[in-house]
C-alpha positions in Angstrom: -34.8 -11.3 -5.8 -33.8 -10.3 -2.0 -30.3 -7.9 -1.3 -27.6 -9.9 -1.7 -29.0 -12.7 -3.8 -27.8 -13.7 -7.9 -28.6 -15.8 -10.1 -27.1 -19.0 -12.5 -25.6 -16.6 -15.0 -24.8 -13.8 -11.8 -22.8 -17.0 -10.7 -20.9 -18.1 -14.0 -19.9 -14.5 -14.5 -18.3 -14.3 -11.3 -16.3 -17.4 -11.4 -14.8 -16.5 -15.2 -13.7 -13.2 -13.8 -12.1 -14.7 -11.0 -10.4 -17.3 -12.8 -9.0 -14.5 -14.8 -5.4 -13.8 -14.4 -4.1 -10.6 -14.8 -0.7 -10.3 -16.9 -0.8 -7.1 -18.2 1.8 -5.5 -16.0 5.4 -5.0 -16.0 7.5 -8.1 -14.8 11.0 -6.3 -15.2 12.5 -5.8 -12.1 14.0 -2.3 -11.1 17.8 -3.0 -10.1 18.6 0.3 -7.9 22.0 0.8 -7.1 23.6 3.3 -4.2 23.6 3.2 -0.6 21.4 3.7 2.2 22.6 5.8 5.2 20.3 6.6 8.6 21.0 9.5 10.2 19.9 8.5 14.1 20.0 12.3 14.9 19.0 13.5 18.2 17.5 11.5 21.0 13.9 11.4 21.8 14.0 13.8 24.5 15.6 16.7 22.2 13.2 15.8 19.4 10.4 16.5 21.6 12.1 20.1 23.1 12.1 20.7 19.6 8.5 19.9 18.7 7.2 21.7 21.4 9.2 25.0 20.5 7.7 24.5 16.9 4.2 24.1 18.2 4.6 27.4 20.7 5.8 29.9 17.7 
């Protein structure tokens, strides 16, 4: 039998285990409640002055 090849019962095997469906996990959703804020803070060009005095300590 050459890399790569199967046979009959190789086959069958495969297509029962794909044909399975898997239903074991949780189908609750989670129901999170609160608020999102973004915080835009500085602009790019600080951000960098600041990363490059981080990087030279």
């Amino acid at each position: 039998m050459s890399m790569g090849a199967y046979d009959e019962d190789e086959h069958e095997r495969r297509e029962q285990q794909a044909s399975k469906v898997d239903t074991d996990f949780d189908d609750e959703r989670t129901i999170y409640h609160g608020k999102v804020e973004y915080d835009s803070g500085d602009s790019a060009e600080a951000l960098l002055d600041t990363f490059e005095q981080i990087k030279s300590d």
